[in-house]
C-alpha positions as CSV (number, residue, x, y, z in Angstrom):
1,X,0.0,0.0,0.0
2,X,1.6,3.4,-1.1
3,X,1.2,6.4,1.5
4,X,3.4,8.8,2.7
5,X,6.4,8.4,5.1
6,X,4.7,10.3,7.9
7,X,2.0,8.2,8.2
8,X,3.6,5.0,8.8
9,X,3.2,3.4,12.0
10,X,5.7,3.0,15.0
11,X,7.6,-0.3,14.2
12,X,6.4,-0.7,10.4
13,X,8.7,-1.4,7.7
14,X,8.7,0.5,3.7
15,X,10.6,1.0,0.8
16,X,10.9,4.6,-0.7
17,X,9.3,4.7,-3.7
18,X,10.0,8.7,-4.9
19,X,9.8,12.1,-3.7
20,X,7.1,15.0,-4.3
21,X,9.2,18.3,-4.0
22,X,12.0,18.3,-5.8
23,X,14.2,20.8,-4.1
24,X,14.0,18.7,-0.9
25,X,14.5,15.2,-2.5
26,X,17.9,16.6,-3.2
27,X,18.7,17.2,0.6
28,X,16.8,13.4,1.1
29,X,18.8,11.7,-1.4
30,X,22.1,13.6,0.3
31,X,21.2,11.6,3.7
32,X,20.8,8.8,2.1
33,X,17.0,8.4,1.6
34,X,17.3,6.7,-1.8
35,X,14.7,4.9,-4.2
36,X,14.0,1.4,-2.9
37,X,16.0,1.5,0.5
38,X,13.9,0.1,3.3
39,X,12.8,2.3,6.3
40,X,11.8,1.6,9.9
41,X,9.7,4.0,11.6
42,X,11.1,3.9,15.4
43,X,9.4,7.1,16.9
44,X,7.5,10.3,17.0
45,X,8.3,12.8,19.1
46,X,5.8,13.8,22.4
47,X,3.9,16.4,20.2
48,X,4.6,14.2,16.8
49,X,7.3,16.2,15.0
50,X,10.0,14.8,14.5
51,X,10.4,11.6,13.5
52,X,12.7,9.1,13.5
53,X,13.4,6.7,10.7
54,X,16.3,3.8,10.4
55,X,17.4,3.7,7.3
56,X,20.4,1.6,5.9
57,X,21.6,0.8,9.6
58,X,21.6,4.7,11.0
59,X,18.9,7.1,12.3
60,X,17.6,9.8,10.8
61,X,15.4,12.9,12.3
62,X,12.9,13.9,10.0
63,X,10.0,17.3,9.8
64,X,7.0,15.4,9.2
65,X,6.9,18.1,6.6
66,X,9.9,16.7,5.0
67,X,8.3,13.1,5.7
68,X,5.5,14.0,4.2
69,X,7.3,14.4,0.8
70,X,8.0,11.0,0.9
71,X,6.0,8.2,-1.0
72,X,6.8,4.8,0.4
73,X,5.0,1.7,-0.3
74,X,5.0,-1.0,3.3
75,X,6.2,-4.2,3.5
């Protein structure tokens, strides 16, 4: 099912699928938030922003702004 990276669930699993603002996907691809790498959603913070994603064996803080730019499809 495709949806975007901030709506994924604590603990569930997707693979990036592509980006909807080009300007940021630049900054994405640059920390390693590639096309077909698989994601882990591991938190949200108290009031839900930011969130934190493992991604090719390291974390990564997102905006769920800048998550929200993110098509993934879960696993």
């Amino acid at each position: 099912m495709k949806l975007t990276l901030d709506k994924l669930a604590i603990g569930q699993q997707a693979t990036i699928e592509q980006f909807t603002d080009l300007d940021l996907s630049l900054k994405l691809l640059e920390m390693g938030c590639t096309p077909g790498e698989t994601i882990t959603m591991l938190s949200h913070a108290p009031l839900g922003d930011p969130i934190a994603i493992k991604i090719d064996n390291y974390l990564l803080s997102l905006r769920k702004k800048e998550a929200s730019t993110v098509l993934v499809n879960t696993i």
